[in-house]
C-alpha positions in Angstrom: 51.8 37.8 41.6 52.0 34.5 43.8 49.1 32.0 43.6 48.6 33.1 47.4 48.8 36.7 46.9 45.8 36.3 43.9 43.7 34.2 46.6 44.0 36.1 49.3 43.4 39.0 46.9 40.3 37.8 45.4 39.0 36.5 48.8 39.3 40.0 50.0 37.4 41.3 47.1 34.6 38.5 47.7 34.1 39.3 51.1 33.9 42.6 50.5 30.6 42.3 47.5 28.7 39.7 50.3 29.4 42.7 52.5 27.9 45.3 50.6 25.5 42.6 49.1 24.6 42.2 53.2 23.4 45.7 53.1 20.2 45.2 51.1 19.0 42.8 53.7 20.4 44.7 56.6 18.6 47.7 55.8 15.2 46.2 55.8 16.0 45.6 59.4 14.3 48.5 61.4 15.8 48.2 64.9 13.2 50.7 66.3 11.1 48.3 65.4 12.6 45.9 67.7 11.9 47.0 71.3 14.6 44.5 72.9 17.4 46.8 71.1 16.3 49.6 72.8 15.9 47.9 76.3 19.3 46.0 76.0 20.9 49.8 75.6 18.7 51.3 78.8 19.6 47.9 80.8 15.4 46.6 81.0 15.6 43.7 78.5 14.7 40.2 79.8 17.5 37.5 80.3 19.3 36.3 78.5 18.7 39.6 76.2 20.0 42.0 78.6 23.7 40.2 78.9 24.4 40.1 75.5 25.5 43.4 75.2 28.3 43.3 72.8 26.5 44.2 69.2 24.1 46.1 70.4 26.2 48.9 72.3 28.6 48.4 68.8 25.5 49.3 66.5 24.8 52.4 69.0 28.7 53.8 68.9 28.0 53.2 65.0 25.0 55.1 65.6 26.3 58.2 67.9 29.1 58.3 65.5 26.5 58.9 62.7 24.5 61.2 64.4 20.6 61.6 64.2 17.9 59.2 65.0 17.0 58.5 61.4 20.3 56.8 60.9 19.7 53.8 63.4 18.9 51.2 60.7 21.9 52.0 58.8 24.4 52.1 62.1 22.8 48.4 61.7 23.5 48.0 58.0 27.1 48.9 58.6 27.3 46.7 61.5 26.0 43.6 59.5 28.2 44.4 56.5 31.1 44.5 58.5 30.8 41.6 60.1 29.3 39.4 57.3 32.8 40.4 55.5 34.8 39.8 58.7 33.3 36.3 58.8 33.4 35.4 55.5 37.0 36.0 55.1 38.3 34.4 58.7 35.9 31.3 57.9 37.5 30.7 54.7 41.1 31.3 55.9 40.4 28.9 58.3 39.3 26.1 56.2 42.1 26.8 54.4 44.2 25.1 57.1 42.2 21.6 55.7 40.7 22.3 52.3 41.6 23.5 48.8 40.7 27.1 47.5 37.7 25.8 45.8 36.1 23.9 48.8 36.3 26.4 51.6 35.1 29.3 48.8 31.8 27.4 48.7 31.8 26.6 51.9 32.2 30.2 53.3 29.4 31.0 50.4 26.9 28.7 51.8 28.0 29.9 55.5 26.7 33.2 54.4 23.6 32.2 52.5 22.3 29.9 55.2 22.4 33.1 57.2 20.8 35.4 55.1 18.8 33.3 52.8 17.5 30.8 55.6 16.6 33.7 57.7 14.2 35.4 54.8 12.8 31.7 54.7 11.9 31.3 57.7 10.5 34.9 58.2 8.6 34.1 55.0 7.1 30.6 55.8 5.9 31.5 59.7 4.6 35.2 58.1 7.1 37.4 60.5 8.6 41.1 59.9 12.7 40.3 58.9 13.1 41.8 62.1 11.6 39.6 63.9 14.1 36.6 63.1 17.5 38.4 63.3 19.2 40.2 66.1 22.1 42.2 66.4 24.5 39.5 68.3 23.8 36.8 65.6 25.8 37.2 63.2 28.6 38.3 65.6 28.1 35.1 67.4 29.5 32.6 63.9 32.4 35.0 64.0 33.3 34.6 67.7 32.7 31.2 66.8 35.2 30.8 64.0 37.6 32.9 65.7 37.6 30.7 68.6 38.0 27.7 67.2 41.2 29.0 64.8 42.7 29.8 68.3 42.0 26.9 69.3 43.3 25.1 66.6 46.1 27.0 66.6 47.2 26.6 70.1 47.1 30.3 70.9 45.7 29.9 74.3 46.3 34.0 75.1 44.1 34.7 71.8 41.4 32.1 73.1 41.3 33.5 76.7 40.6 37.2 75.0 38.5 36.0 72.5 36.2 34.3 74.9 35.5 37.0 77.4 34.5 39.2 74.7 32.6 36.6 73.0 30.6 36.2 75.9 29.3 39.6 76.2 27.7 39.4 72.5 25.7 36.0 73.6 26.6 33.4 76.5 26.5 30.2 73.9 29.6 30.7 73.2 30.6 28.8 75.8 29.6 25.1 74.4 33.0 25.9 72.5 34.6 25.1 76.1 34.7 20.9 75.7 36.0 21.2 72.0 38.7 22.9 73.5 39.2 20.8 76.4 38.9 17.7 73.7 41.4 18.9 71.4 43.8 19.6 73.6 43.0 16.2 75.6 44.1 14.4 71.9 47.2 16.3 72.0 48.4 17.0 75.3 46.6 14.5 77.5 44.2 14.7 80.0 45.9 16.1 82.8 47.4 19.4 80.5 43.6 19.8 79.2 41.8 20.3 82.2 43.7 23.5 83.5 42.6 25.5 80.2 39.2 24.3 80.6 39.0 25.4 84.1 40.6 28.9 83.2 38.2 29.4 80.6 35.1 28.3 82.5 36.4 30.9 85.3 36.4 34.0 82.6 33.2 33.0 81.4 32.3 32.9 85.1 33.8 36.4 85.7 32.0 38.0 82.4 28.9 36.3 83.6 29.1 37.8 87.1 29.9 41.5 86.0 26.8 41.6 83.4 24.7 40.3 86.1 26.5 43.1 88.5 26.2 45.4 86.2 22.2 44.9 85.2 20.7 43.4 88.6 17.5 41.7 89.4 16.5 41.2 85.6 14.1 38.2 85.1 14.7 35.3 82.7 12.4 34.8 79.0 12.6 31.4 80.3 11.6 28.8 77.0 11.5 25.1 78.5 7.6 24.9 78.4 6.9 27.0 75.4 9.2 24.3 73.6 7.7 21.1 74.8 4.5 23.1 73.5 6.1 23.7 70.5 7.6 20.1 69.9 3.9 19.0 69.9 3.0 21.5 67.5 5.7 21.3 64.8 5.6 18.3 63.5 3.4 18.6 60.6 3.3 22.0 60.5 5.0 25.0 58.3 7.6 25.5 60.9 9.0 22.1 60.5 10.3 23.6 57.1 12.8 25.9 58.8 14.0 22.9 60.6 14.2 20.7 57.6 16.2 23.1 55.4 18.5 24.1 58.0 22.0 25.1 56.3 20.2 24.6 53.0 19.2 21.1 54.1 23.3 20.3 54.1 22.8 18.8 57.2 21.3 16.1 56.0 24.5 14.7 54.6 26.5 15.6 57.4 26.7 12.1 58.9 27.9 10.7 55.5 30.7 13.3 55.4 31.4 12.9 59.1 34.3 10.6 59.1 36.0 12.1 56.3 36.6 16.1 58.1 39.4 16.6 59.6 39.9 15.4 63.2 39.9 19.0 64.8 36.5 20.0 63.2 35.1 16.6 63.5 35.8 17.1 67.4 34.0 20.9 67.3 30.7 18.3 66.9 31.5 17.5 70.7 29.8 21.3 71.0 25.9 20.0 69.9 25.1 18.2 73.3 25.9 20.9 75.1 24.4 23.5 72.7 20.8 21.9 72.2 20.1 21.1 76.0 21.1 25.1 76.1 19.1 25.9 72.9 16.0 24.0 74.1 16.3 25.7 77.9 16.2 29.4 76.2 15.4 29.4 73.1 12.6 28.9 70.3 13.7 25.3 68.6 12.4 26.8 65.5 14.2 29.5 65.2 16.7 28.8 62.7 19.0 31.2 63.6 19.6 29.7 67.1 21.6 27.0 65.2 23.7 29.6 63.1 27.7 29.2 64.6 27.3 25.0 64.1 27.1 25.8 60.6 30.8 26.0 61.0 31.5 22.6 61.3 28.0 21.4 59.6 28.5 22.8 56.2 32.1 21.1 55.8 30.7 17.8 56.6 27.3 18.2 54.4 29.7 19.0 51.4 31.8 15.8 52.4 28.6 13.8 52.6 27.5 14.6 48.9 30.7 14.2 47.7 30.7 10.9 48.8 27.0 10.1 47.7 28.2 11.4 43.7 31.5 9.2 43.9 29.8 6.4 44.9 27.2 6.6 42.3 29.3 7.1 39.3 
């Protein structure tokens, strides 16, 4: 066999045992036990909850499929295998397109553990059920996110177009995504043939946005901004900041010191973090590691760059 054929087989065969590994923390996961599930499905959950949609109306197909009330929490174990092996397999192919075999296989391995293993640290350090740090759209929100930005990357402005309208009804931060595209293709096209996609794909995030709120009316925002200042004041010498400080496995640390050595078109998806933390900050719980989940993407890379450069400069 070909030196590709063996990668891509053994890749396949990786992503497949962090699938089924996936299932032993999946199935500690009792969506009954998470009431926003069950009001995302009957159209009552709070905003942003309610509009993403996506995985939770996946995990209850998986779920009628399967038959019987009992098997809810393993309609979700199935869901998070599947996607955990989806995204460990796209994420490597798509470093791939930069990196060596060896480097994007860690990479994708630490994409994964930062997911699963920072998520039982943070549920362990603030004293929370597993549940209460994980949702359904998660996990499916790195994977839009790596899918994106291979289309993007790619050129394949038809695959990007698709790819964000669905995106966008598993969780609306997709959409910081929007300027790396519009800066990529400003570096290669110019500014002028930029803008157009950026407008068309602001419009379909538009048109997604406008349907969900058509389709679940009048539904009242979980709105965050004060509960974070709060929080701000709190955290800093407190357990929480923990979470914060070993963030990717602390990789982003060294992300600055690897910066300059990625690749220009991930070193553009950075362009993203404005635009994600005034979001982040507006609607979500700054603590909450997994809120920072899809910039793990282009974090990780740069963090493995950045010790690489520490260890060749000290020997």
């Amino acid at each position: 066999m070909s030196t590709d054929r063996d990668a891509r087989i053994t890749m396949v065969v990786v992503a497949l045992l962090f699938g089924i590994l996936s299932c032993s923390f999946a199935l500690k996961i009792s969506i009954e036990e998470w009431p926003t599930f069950d009001q995302v499905i009957k159209g009552k959950a709070l905003l942003p909850f309610q509009h993403r949609v996506l995985a939770p109306w996946m995990i209850e197909g998986i779920h009628r499929a399967i038959g019987g009330q009992e098997s809810l929490p393993l309609s979700a174990a199935i869901f998070y295998a599947l996607t955990l092996t989806v995204l460990f397999y796209c994420y490597y192919w798509f470093l791939r397109r930069y990196f060596d075999h060896l480097f994007s296989l860690l990479a994708a391995v630490l994409l994964l553990l930062s997911i699963l293993i920072g998520w039982l640290v943070f549920v362990n350090i603030n004293d929370l059920p597993l549940h209460g740090a994980r949702y359904p759209f998660d996990v499916t929100g790195v994977l839009f996110f790596v899918l994106l930005a291979h289309a993007a990357v790619k050129d394949r402005l038809g695959l990007w177009y698709f790819l964000l309208a669905i995106a966008t009804l598993n969780r609306e931060t997709i959409v910081v995504l929007v300027p790396f595209l519009g800066l990529l293709l400003w570096t290669r096209r110019g500014f002028k043939r930029a803008v157009p996609p950026v407008l068309i794909s602001l419009l379909i995030f538009g048109a997604v946005k406008g349907l969900l709120i058509y389709l679940y009316p009048g539904r009242p925002v979980d709105w965050k901004l004060f509960q974070n200042f709060y929080s701000f004041g709190e955290l800093y010498g407190s357990e929480t900041l923990l979470s914060l400080v070993f963030l990717y496995g602390g990789l982003w640390l060294f992300a600055p010191l690897g910066f300059r050595a990625l690749p220009r078109d991930i070193r553009l998806m950075f362009v993203s973090l404005p635009f994600a933390l005034v979001g982040l900050f507006l609607f979500g719980v700054v603590h909450e590691t997994r809120i920072y989940d899809e910039y793990a993407v282009f974090v990780i890379p740069a963090g493995l760059l950045g010790i690489n450069r520490l260890v060749r400069n000290g020997s």
